[in-house]
VOMI-978424 format. One line per field, with one value per residue (C-alpha): residue in one letter; residue number from 1; x, y, z. Coordinates in steps of 0.1 Angstrom, whole numbers, plus 2048, in hexadecimal, padded with zeros to 3 digits. Last residue first. Example, Ala and Ser with C-alpha at 12.3 -4.5 7.8 and 13.67 -1.06 7.14 Angstrom:
REM residues 2
aa s,a
i 2,1
east 889,87B
north 7F5,7D3
up 847,84E
***
This chain:
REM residues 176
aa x,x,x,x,x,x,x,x,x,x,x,x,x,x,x,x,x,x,x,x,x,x,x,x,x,x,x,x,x,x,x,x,x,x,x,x,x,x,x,x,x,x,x,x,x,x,x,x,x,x,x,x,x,x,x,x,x,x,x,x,x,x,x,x,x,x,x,x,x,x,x,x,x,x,x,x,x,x,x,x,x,x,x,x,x,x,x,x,x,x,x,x,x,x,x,x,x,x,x,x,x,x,x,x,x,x,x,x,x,x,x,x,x,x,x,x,x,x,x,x,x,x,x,x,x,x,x,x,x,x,x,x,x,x,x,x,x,x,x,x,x,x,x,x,x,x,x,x,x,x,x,x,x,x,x,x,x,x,x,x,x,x,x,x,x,x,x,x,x,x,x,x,x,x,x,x
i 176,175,174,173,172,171,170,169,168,167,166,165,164,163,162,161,160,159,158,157,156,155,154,153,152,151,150,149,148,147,146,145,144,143,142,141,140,139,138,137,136,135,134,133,132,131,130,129,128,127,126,125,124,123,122,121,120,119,118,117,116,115,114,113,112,111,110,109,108,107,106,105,104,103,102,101,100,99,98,97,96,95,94,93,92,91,90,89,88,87,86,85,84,83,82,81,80,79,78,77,76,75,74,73,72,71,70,69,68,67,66,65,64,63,62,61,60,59,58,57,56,55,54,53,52,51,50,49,48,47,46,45,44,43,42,41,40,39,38,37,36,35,34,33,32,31,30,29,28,27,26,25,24,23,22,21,20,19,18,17,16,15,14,13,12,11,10,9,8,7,6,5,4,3,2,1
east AE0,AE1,B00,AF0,AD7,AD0,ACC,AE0,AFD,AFF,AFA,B12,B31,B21,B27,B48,B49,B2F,B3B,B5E,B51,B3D,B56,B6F,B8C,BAF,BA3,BBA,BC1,B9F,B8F,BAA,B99,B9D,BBE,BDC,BF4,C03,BE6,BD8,BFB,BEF,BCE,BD3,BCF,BAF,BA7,BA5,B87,B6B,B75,B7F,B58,B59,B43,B32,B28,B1F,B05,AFA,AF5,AE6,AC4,AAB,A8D,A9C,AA1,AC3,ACA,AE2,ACF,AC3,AE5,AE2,AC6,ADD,AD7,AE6,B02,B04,B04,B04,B00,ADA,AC1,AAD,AB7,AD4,AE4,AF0,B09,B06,B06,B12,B21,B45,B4F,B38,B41,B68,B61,B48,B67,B7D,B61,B5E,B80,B83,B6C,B81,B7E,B57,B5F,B41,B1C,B16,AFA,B13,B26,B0A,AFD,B20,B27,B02,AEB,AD0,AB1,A96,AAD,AA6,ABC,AD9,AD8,AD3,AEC,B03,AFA,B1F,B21,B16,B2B,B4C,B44,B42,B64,B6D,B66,B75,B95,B9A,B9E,BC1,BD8,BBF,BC6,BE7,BEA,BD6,BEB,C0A,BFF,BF4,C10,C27,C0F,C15,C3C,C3B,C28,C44,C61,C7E,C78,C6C,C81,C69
north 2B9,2DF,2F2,301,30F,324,342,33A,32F,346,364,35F,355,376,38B,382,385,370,354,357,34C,333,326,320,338,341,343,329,311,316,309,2F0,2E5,2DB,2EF,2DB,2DD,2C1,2B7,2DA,2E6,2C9,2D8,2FB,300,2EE,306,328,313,31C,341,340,33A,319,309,32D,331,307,308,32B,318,2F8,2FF,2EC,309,310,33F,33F,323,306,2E7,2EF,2EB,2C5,2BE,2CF,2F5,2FF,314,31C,30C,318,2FA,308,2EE,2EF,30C,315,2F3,2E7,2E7,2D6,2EB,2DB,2BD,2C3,2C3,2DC,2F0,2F0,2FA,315,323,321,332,34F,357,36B,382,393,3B1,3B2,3B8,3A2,3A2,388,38E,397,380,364,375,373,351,343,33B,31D,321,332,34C,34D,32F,33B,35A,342,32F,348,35B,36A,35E,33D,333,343,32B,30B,31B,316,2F2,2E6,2F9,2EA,2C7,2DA,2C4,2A6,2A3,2A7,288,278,27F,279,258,24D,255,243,223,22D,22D,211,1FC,20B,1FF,216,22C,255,272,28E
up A18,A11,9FF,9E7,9F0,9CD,9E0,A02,9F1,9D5,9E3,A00,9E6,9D4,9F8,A05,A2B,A37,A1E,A2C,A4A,A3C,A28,A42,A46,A38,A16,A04,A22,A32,A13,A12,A2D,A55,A51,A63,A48,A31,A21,A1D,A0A,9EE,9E9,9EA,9C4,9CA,9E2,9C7,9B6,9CC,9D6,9AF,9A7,992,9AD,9B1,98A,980,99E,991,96D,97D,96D,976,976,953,954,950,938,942,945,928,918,91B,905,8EB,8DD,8BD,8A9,885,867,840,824,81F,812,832,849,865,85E,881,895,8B9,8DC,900,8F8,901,8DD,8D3,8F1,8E8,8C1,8D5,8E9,8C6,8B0,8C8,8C8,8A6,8B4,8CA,8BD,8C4,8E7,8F8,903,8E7,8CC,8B1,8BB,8B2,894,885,88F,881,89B,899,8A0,8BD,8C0,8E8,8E9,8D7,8F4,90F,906,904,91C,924,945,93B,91D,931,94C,930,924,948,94F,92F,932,954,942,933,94C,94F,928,928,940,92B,90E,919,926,8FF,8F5,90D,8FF,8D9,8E8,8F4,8D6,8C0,8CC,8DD,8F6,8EB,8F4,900
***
């Protein structure tokens, strides 16, 4: 992208870029935070009673071990999102490894509070699938983009499609 002339313009065209770039990739946040959940790890650092190491960490993950090499990226993205913290893994040792934040609690499986199935069916791709309807909803006559991406309302669909239904009526989710 060709930039204008004169600095303080093109340190403000900058700055656009980026936040527009940022909303582009913001979805990475949501779904790395997904990932976290489905594969336990919170609940699996949490169980450890300490910090994790990398190694003991994917060791411990339900996950192809060849893909190891991952791991650090999706918890870089975590610790940056608030979610776990490094810390040293003993006094006097240089060595860190992964840690709980007052926010991840919100987050393990067995936390009376936890929003973790909350988190699962809003990030569900019944859930998220109408969002990329959003635009053909305006200019249709759908009641929702719901019913744009699905062809039906939610609770129809929800009486066909079994873990949408699980959700819902488990964790009650819809209620007023």
């Amino acid at each position: 992208m060709a930039l204008p002339h004169g600095g303080e313009k093109s340190t403000e065209l900058l700055n656009a870029q980026a936040h527009v770039w940022n909303h582009i990739f913001n979805f990475i946040n949501s779904m790395s935070l997904k990932c976290a959940v489905q594969l336990g790890i919170l609940d699996i650092i949490h169980k450890h009673g300490k910090p994790m190491t990398l190694a003991e960490l994917v060791e411990a993950l339900p996950m192809n071990k060849a893909k190891a090499q991952s791991v650090p990226r999706l918890m870089c993205i975590l610790i940056y999102l608030g979610f776990f913290m490094k810390a040293k893994i003993s006094k006097g040792e240089e060595e860190t490894g992964y840690w709980i934040t007052p926010t991840s609690r919100l987050l393990f499986k067995d936390e009376p509070l936890s929003v973790a199935p909350f988190l699962l069916v809003m990030l569900d791709p019944v859930l998220t699938e109408p969002w990329h309807h959003l635009s053909a909803w305006f200019e249709n006559e759908n009641s929702t983009p719901f019913d744009t991406a699905h062809g039906r309302m939610l609770w129809e669909h929800a009486g066909q499609e079994p873990r949408l239904n699980f959700y819902i009526y488990k964790y009650d989710l819809f209620s007023t």
